[in-house]
PyMOL CGO cylinders between C-alpha atoms (Angstrom):
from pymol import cmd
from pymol.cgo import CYLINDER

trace = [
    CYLINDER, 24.36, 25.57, 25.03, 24.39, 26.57, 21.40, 0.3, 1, 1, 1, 1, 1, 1,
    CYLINDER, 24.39, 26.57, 21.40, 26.66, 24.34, 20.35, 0.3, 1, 1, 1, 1, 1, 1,
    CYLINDER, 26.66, 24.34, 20.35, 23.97, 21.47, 22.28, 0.3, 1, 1, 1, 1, 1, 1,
    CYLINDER, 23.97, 21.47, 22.28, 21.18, 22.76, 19.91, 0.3, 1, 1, 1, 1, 1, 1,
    CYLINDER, 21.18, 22.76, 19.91, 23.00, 22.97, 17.24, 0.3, 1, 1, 1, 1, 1, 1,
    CYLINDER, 23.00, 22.97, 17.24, 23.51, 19.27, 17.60, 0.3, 1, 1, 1, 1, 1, 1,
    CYLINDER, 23.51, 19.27, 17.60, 19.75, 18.71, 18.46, 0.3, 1, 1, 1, 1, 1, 1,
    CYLINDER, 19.75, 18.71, 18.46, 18.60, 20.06, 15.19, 0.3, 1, 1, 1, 1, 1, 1,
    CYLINDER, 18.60, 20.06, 15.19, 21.84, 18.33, 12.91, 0.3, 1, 1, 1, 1, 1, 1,
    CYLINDER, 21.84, 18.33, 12.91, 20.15, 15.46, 14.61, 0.3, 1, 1, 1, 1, 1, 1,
    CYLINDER, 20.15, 15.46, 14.61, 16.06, 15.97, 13.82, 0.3, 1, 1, 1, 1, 1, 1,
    CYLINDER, 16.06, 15.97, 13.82, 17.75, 16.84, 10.24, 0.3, 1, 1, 1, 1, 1, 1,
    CYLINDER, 17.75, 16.84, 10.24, 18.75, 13.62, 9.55, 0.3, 1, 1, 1, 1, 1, 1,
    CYLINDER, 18.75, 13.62, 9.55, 16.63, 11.71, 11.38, 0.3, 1, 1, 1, 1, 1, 1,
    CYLINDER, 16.63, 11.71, 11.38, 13.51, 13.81, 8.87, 0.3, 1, 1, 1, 1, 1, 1,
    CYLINDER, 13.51, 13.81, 8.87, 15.60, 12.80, 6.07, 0.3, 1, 1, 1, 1, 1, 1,
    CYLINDER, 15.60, 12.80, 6.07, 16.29, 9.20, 7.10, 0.3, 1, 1, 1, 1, 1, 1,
    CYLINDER, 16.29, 9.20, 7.10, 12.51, 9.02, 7.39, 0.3, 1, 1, 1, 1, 1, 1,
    CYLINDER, 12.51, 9.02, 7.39, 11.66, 10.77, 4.32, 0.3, 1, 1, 1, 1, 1, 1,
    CYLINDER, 11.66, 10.77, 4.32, 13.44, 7.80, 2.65, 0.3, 1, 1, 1, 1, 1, 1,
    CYLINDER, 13.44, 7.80, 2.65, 11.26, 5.13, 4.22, 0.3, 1, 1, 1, 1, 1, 1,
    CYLINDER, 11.26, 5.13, 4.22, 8.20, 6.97, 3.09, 0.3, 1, 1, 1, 1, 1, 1,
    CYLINDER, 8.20, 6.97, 3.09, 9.23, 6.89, -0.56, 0.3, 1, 1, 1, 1, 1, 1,
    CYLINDER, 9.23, 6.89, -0.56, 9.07, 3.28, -0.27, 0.3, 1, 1, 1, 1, 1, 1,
    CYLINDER, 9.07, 3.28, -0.27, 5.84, 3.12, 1.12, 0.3, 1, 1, 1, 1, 1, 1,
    CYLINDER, 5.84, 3.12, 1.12, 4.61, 5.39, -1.48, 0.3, 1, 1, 1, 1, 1, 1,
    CYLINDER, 4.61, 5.39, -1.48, 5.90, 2.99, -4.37, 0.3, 1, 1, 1, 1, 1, 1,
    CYLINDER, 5.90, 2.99, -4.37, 3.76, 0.80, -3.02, 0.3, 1, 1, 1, 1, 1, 1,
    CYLINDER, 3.76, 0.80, -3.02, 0.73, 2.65, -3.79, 0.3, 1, 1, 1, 1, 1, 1,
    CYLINDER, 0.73, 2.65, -3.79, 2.10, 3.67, -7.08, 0.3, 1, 1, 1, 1, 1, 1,
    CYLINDER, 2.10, 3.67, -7.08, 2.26, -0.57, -7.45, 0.3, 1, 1, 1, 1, 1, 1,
    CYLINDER, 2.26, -0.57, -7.45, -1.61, -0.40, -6.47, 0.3, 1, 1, 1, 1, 1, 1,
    CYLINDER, -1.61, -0.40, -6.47, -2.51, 2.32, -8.94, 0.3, 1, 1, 1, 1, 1, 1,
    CYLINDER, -2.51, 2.32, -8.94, -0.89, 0.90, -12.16, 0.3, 1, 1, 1, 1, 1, 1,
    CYLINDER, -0.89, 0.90, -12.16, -0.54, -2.51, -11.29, 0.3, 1, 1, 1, 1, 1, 1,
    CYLINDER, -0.54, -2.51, -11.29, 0.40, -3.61, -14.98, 0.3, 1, 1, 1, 1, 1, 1,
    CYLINDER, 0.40, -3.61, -14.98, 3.78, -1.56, -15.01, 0.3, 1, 1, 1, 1, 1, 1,
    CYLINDER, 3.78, -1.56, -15.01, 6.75, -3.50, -15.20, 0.3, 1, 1, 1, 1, 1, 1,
    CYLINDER, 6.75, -3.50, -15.20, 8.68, -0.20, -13.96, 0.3, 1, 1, 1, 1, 1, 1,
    CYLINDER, 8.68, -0.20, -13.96, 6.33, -0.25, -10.63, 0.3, 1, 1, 1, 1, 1, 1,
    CYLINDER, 6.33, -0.25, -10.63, 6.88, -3.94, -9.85, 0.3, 1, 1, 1, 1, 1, 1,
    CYLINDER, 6.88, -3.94, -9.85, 10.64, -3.57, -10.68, 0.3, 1, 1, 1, 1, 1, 1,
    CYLINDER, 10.64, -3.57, -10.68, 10.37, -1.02, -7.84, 0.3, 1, 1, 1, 1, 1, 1,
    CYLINDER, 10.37, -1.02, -7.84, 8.08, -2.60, -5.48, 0.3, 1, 1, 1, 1, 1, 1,
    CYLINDER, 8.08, -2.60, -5.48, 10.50, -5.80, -5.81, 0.3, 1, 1, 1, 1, 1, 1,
    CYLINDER, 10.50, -5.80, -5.81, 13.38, -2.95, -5.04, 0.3, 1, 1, 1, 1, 1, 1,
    CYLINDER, 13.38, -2.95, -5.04, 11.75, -1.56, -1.42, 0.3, 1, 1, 1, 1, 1, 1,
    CYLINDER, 11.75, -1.56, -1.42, 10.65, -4.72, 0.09, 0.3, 1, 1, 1, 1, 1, 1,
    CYLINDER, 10.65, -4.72, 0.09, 12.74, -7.51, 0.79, 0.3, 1, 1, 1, 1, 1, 1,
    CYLINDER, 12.74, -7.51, 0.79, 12.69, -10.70, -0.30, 0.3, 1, 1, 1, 1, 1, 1,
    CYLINDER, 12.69, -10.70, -0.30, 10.64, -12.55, 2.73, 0.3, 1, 1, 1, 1, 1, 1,
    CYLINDER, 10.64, -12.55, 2.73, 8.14, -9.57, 2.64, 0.3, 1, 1, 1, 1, 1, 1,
    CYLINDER, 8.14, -9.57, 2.64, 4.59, -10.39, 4.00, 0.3, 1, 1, 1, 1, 1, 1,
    CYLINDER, 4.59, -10.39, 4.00, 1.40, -9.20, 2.96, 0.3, 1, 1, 1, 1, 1, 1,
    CYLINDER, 1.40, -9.20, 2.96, -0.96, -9.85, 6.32, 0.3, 1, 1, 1, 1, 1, 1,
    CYLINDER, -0.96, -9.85, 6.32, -4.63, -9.08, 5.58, 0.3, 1, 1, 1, 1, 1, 1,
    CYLINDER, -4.63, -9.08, 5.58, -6.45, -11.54, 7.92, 0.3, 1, 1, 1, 1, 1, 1,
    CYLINDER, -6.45, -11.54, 7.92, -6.35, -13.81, 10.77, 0.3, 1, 1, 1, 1, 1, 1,
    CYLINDER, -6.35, -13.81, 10.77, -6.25, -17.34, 8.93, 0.3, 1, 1, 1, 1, 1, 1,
    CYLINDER, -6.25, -17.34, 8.93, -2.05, -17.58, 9.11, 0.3, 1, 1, 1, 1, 1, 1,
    CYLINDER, -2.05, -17.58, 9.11, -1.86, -17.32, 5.51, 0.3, 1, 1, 1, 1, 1, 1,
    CYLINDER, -1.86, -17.32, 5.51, -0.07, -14.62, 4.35, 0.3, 1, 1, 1, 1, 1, 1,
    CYLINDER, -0.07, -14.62, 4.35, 1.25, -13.64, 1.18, 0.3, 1, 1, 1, 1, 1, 1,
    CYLINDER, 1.25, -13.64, 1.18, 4.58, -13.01, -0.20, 0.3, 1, 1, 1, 1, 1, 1,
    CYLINDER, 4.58, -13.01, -0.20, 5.63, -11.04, -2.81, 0.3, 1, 1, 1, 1, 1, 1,
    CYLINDER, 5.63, -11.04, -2.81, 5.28, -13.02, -6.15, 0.3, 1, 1, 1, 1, 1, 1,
    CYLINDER, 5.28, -13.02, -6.15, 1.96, -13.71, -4.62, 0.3, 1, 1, 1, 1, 1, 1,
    CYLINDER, 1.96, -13.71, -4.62, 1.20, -10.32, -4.13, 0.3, 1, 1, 1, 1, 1, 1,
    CYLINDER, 1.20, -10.32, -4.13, 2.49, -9.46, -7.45, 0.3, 1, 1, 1, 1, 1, 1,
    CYLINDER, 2.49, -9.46, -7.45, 0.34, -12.41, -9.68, 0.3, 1, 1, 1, 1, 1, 1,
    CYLINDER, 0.34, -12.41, -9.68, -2.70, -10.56, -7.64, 0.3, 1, 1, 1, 1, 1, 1,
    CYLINDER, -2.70, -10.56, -7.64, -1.48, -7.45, -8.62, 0.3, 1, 1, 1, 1, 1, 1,
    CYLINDER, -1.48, -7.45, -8.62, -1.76, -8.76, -12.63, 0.3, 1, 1, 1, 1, 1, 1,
    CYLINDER, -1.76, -8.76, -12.63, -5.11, -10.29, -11.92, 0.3, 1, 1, 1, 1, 1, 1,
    CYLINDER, -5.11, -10.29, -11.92, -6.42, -6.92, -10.51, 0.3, 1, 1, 1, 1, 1, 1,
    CYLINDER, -6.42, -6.92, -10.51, -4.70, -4.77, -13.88, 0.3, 1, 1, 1, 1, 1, 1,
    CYLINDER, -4.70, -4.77, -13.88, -7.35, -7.17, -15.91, 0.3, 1, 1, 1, 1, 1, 1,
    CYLINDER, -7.35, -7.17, -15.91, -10.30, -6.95, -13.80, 0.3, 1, 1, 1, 1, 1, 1,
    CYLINDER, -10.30, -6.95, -13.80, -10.00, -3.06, -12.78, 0.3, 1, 1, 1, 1, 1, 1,
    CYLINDER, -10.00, -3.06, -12.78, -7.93, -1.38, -15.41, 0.3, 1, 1, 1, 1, 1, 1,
    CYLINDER, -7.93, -1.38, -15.41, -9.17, 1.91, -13.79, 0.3, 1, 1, 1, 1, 1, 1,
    CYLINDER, -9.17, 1.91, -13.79, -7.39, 1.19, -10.29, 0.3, 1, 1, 1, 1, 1, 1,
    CYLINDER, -7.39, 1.19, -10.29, -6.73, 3.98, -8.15, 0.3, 1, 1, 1, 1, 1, 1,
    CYLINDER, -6.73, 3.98, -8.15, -4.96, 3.57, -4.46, 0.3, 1, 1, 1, 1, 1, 1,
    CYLINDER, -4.96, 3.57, -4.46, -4.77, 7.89, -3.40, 0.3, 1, 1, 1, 1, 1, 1,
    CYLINDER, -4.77, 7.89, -3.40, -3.18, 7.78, -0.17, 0.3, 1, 1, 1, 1, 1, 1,
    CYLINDER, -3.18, 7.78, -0.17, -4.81, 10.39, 1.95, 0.3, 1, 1, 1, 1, 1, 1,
    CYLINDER, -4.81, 10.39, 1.95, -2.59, 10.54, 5.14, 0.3, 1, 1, 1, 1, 1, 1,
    CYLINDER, -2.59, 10.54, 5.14, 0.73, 8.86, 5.79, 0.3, 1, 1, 1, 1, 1, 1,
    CYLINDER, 0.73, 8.86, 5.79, 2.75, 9.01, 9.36, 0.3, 1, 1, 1, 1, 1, 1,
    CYLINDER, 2.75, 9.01, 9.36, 5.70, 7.76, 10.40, 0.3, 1, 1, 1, 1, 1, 1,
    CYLINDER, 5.70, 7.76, 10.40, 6.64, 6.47, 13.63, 0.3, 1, 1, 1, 1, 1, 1,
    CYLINDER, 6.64, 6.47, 13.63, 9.78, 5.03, 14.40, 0.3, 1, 1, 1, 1, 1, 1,
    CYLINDER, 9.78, 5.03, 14.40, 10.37, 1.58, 12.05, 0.3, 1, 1, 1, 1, 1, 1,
    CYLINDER, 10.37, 1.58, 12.05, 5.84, 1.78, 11.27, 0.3, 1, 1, 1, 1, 1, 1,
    CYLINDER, 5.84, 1.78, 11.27, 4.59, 3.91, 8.29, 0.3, 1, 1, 1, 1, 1, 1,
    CYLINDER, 4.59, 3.91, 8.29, 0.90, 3.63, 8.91, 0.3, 1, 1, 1, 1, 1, 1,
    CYLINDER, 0.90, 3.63, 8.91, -1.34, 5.27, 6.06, 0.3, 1, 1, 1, 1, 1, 1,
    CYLINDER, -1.34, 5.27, 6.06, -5.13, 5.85, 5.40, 0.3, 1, 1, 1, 1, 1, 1,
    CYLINDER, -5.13, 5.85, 5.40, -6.00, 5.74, 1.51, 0.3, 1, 1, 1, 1, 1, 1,
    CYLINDER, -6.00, 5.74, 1.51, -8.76, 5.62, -0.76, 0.3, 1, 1, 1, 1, 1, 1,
    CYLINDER, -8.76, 5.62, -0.76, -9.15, 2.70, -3.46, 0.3, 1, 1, 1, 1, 1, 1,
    CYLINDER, -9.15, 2.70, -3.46, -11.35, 3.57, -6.28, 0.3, 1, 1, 1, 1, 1, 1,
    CYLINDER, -11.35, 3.57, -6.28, -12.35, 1.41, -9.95, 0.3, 1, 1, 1, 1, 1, 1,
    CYLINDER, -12.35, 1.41, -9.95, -14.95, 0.08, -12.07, 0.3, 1, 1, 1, 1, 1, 1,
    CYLINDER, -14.95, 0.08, -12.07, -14.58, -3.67, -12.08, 0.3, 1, 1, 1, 1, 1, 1,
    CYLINDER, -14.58, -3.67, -12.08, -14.87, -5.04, -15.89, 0.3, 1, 1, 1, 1, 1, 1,
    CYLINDER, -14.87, -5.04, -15.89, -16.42, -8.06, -14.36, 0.3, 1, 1, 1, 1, 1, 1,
    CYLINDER, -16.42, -8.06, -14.36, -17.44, -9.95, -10.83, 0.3, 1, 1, 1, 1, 1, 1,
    CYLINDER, -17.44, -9.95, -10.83, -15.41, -9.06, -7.64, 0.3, 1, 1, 1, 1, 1, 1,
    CYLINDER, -15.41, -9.06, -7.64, -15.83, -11.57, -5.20, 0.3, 1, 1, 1, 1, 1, 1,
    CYLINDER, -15.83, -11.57, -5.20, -18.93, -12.87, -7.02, 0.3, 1, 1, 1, 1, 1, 1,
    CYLINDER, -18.93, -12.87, -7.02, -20.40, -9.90, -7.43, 0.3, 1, 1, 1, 1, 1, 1,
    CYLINDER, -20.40, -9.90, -7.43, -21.36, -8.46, -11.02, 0.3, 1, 1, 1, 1, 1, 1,
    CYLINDER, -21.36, -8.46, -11.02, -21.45, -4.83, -10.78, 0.3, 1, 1, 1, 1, 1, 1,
    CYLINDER, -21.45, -4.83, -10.78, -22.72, -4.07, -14.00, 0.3, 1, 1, 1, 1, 1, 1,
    CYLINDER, -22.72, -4.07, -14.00, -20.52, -1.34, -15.00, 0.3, 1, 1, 1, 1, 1, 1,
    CYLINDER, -20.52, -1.34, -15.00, -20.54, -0.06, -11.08, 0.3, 1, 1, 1, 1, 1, 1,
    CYLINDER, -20.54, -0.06, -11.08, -17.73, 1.80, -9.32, 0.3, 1, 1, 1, 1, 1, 1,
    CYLINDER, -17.73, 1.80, -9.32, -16.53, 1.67, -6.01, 0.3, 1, 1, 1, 1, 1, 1,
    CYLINDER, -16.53, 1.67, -6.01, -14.94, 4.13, -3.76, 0.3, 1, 1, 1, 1, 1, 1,
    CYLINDER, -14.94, 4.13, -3.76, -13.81, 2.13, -0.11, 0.3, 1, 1, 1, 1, 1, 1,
    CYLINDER, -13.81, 2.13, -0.11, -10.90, 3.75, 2.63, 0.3, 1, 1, 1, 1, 1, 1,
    CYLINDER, -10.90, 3.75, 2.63, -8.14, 1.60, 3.46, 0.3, 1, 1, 1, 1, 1, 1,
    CYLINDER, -8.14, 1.60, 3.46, -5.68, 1.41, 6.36, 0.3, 1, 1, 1, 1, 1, 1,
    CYLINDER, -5.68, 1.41, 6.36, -2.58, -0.01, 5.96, 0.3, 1, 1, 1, 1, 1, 1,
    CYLINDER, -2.58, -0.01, 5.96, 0.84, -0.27, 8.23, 0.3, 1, 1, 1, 1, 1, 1,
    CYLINDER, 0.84, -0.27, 8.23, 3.98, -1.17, 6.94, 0.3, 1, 1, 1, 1, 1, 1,
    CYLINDER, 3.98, -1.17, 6.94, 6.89, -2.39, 8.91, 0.3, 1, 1, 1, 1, 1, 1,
    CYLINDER, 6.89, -2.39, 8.91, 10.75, -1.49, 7.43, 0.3, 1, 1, 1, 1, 1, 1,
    CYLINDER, 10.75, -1.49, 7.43, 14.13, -2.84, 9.04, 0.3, 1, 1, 1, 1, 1, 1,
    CYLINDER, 14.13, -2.84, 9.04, 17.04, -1.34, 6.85, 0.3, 1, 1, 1, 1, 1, 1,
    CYLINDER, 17.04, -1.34, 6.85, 15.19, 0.75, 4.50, 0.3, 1, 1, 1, 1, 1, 1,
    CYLINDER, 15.19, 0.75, 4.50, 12.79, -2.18, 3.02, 0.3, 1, 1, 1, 1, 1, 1,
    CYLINDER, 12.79, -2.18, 3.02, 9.65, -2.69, 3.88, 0.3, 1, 1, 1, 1, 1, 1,
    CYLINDER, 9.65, -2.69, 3.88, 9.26, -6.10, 5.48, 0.3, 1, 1, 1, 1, 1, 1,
    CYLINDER, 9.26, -6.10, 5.48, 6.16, -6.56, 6.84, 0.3, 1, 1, 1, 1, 1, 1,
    CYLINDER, 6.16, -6.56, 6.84, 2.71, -4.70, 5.39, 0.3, 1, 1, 1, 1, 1, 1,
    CYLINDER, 2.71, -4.70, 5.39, -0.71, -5.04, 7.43, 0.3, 1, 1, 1, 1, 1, 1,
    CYLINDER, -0.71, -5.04, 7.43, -4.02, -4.45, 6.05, 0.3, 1, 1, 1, 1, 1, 1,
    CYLINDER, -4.02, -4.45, 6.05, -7.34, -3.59, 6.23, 0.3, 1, 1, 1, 1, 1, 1,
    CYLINDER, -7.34, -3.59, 6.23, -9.66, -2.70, 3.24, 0.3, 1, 1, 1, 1, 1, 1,
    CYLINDER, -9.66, -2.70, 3.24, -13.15, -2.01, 3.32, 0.3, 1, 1, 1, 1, 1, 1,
    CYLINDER, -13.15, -2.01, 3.32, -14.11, -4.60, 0.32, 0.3, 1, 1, 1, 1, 1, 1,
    CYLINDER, -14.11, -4.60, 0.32, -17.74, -5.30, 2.16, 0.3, 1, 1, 1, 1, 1, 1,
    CYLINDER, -17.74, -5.30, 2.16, -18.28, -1.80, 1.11, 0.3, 1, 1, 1, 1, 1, 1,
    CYLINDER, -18.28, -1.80, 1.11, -16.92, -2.25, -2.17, 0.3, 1, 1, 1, 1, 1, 1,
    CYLINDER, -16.92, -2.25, -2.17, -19.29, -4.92, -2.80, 0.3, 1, 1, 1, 1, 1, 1,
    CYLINDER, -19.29, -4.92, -2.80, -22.13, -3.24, -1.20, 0.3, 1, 1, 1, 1, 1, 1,
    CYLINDER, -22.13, -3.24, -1.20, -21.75, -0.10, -4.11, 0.3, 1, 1, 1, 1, 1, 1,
    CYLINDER, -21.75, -0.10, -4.11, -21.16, -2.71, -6.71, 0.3, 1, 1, 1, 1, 1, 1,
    CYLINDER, -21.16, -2.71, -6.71, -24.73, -4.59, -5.84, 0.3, 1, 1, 1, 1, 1, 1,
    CYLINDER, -24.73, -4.59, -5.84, -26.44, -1.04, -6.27, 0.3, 1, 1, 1, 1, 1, 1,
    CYLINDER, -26.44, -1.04, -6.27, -27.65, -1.20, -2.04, 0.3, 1, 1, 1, 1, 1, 1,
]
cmd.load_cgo(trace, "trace")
């Protein structure tokens, strides 16, 4: 019986550390979000996803892979220097890392057409990333950019 639990726990152990590992990629993804102008970051980003990784934000079939996601990255570095992707929660089950965060910047111009005039935004996001083999493959999202928009306009 001891020797059963003993095995039990060796296995929970590994399995924690195992998932600890997939959570450190997901994390460099945020790190991506918040300095999205560091060569370091993208190096790294480019190091936990693999190489047919999809970005899937919406319904119309078209999503983005990663030197997509990486030119928007750039774009967004211009437009909000002050970029800031805080991940509030992050849980792990099985091959899904789903996490809740909080995007935050003052756009130095229009975002979607609109002209906040020196306006921040603060918006939640929800995001679930799928990993086979230690990369992230597959990331799902939802961000509240109506929101966004909505502070930026001053309603």
């Amino acid at each position: 019986m001891k020797r059963n639990l003993a095995l039990v726990t060796a296995f929970v152990a590994l399995a924690g550390t195992a998932f600890a590992g997939d959570k450190e990629s997901v994390q460099t993804f945020y790190d991506l979000l918040s300095d999205p102008s560091s060569k370091q970051l993208q190096a790294a980003f480019v190091e936990v996803t693999s190489p047919d990784w999809e970005s899937v934000g919406d319904y119309s079939g078209e999503n983005e892979g990663r030197d997509g996601f990486l030119g928007q990255m750039g774009f967004f570095a211009k437009l909000m220097p002050d970029l800031k992707w805080d991940v509030q929660t992050m849980y792990q089950d099985g091959n899904f890392v789903t996490v809740r965060s909080r995007a935050t910047a003052t756009p130095t111009g229009p975002l979607f057409g609109v002209d906040g005039e020196g306006r921040s935004f603060d918006i939640m996001t929800i995001d679930v990333h799928e990993l086979e083999d230690g990369k992230i493959i597959r990331t799902y999202h939802v961000e509240d950019w109506a929101g966004a928009l909505q502070q930026l306009s001053g309603r």
